[in-house]
C-alpha positions in Angstrom: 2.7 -7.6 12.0 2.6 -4.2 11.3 0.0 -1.9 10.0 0.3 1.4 8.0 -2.3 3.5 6.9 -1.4 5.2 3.8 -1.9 7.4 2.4 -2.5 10.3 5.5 -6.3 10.6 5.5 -7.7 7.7 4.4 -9.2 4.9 6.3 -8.9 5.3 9.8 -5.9 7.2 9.7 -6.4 11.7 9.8 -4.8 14.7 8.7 -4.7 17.8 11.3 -5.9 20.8 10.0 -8.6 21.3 7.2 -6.1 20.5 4.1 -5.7 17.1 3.3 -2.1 17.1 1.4 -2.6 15.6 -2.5 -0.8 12.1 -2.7 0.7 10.5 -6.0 0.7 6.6 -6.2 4.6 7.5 -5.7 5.2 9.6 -3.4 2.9 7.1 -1.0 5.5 4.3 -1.9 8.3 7.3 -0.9 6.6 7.7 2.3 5.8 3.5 3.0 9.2 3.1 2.3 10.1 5.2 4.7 8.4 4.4 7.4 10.0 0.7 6.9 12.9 2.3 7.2 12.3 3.8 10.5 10.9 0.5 11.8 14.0 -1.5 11.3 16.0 1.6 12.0 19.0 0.4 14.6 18.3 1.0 18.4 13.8 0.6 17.4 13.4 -3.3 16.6 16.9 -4.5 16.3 14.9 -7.9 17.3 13.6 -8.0 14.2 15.5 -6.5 11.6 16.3 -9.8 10.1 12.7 -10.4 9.9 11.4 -11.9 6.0 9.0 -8.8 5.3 5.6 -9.5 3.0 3.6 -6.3 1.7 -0.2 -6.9 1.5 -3.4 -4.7 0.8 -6.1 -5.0 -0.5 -8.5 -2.9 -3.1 -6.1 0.5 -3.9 -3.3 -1.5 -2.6 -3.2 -3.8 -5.7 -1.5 -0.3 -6.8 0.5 0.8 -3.8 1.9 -2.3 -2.9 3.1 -2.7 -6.2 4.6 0.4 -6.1 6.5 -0.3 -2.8 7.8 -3.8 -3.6 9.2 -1.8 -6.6 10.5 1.0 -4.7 12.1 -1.1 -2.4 13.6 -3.9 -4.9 14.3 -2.0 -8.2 14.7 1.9 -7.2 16.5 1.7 -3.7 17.9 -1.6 -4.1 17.4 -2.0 -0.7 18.4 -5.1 0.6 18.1 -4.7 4.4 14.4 -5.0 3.9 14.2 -8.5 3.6 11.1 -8.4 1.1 10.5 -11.9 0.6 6.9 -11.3 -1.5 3.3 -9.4 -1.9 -0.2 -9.8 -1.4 -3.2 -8.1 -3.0 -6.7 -9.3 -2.3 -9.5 -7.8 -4.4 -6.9 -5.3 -5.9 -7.6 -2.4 -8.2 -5.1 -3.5 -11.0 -6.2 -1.1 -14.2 -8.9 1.6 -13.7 -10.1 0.5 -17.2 -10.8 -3.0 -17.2 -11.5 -2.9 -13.2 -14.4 -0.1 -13.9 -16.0 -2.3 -16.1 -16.3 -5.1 -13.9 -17.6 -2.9 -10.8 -20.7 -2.1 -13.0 -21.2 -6.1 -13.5 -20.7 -7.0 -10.0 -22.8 -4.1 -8.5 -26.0 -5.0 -10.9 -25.3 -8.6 -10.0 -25.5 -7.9 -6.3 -28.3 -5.9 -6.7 -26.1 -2.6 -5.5 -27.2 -0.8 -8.6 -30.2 -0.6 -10.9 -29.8 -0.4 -15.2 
């Protein structure tokens, strides 16, 4: 299994320096891709270059890993990355029906008060 935390500054992952760089939803799939890249580079984990390869995330991922499945299957057509599927659990899918339903679920949990 391997983890990346993406984009640089978020989660457990930092930036040096005081600037965090801006990130689009695409240029984090550039960058994710990537880094695949680099893993299954020749001479790194030849062991495992033939490896079936499953993207998951959850919350914000239920954008980026969209994004990267796409990058990887429809943009590069990249089939040495054996992508074999994707998993999103709790995703963020559209800001405008996904906004709505935060509101429900935090008064329902008793997060927020109307």
């Amino acid at each position: 299994m391997v983890y990346i935390e993406s984009p640089a500054g978020v989660g457990y992952s930092y930036v040096d320096g005081t600037e965090i760089p801006e990130y689009t939803d695409e240029s984090s799939a550039e960058d994710n891709y990537l880094a695949l890249k680099a893993f299954f580079a020749a001479g790194k984990f030849d062991e495992l270059k033939d490896n079936d390869v499953y993207i998951s995330g959850e919350s914000y991922a239920g954008i980026y890993v969209p994004f990267l499945a796409h990058k990887i299957l429809v943009e590069k057509k990249d089939t040495s990355i054996k992508l074999q599927g994707i998993l999103v659990g709790n995703g963020v899918t559209d800001l405008k029906y996904d906004n709505d339903a935060l509101w429900a679920m935090g008064f329902w949990h008793n997060v927020i008060d109307l």
